[in-house]
Phi, psi and omega in degrees: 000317184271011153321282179306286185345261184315339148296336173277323211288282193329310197287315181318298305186308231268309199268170183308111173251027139280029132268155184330295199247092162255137181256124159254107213262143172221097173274127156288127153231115187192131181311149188281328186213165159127198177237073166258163174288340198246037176317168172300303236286333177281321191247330190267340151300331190298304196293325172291338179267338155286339158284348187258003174266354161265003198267318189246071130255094192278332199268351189253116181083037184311152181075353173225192201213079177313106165253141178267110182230147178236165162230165166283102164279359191057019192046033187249140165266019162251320172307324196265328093047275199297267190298027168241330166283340190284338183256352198295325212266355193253333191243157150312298210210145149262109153277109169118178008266186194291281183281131195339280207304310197279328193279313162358259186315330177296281199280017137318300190274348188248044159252359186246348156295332191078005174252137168302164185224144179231136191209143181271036197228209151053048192257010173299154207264330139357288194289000169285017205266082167300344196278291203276335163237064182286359197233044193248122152264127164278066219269000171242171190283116203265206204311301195315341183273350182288320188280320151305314186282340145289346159286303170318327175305318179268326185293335188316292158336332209020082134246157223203014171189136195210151212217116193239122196226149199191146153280136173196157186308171170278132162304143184097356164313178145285334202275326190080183172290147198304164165275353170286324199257295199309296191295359158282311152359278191310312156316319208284292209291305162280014141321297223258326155313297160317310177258355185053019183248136143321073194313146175290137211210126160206165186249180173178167191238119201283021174282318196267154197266169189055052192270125230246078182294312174307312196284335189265352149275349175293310188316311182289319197267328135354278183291334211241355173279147164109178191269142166329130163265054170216318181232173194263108181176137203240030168289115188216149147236144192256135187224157198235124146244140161195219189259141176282353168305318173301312183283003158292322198266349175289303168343303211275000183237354161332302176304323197290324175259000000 
């Protein structure tokens, strides 16, 4: 909470405070519902009690007014879009939105608008692209710091051959790709950065039934066991995102392979 508090102060901070009266508008695009960490129904008490706690404060913002307004994004990249255009000519700043797919076109468009884009979201390794998302403040930490930190991890270790197995969606959906394959992404890249080798990698969807767990650790120990061909070392870790239900039934075929 008192996070958002000095986040509002900061935006608050932004105008002029030799004028009397200032109004500083902030449109929330952020979903109403699904299974995200960050819905309306969940984030917007926080955001009202941080605005009514500088509201009753005379020493924080003197002189200004926070106004609020939300939409829905739908976790969507059409929707969420929509209600960020629907908002451009009315707010300061956006929070949000969250999710990957709606924020993309939004922090495109909102350098030629002048409006910031502020997002607990947007941890795809993509958004580091300051050229291309010039106005995105990021306030959590994304995939790419994940993706140093398991390299640093692995050099401590000396492992030195990785092997990546992840949930993502079915191809040809609708849905776009998993936070599971984005937050692998990053391992991947910076992998492949360093050593200019490909880590070895597969997906599968952990929706579907009878998914053949044996055959993708046999596959993995084939590739991902033995000595590196890039650096001389008989070190390997192999790492699994899915449902823990999924990393149980991998347990249980481990011993085999």
């Amino acid at each position: 909470m008192a996070t958002f508090v000095t986040l509002l102060l900061l935006i608050g901070g932004y105008f002029s405070p030799c004028i009397l009266s200032v109004t500083v508008k902030m449109g929330v695009i952020l979903p109403v519902s699904g299974p995200y960490y960050w819905i309306l129904p969940k984030t917007k008490p926080a955001i009202e009690y941080a605005v009514d706690t500088i509201r009753n404060d005379p020493n924080l913002l003197a002189g200004h007014d926070i106004v609020m307004e939300y939409k829905d994004s739908n976790c969507s990249e059409t929707i969420g879009p929509l209600a960020a255009i629907e908002m451009k000519d009315k707010v300061h700043v956006f929070i949000g939105p969250a999710c990957d797919y709606a924020v993309a076109p939004i922090a495109r468009f909102s350098y030629a608008w002048e409006i910031p884009i502020i997002s607990a979201g947007a941890l795809v390794s993509a958004f580091e692209n300051k050229r291309e998302y010039k106005l995105l403040t990021r306030v959590m930490g994304p995939y790419a710091e994940a993706g140093k930190f398991f390299y640093n991890l692995c050099k401590t270790f000396a492992w030195n051959k990785v092997g990546l197995l992840y949930h993502n969606k079915p191809v040809g959906g609708n849905q776009g790709k998993s936070n599971c394959y984005f937050a692998m992404e990053a391992i991947y890249i910076r992998w492949k950065k360093a050593f200019n080798v490909e880590p070895w990698n597969r997906d599968f969807d952990q929706s579907a039934k009878n998914i053949d767990f044996g055959k993708y650790l046999e596959d993995a120990s084939k590739n991902v066991r033995g000595m590196s061909s890039f650096v001389p070392s008989f070190s390997s870790i192999f790492i699994i995102i899915s449902l823990p239900t999924d990393v149980c039934d991998f347990r249980t075929y481990e011993k085999k392979v």
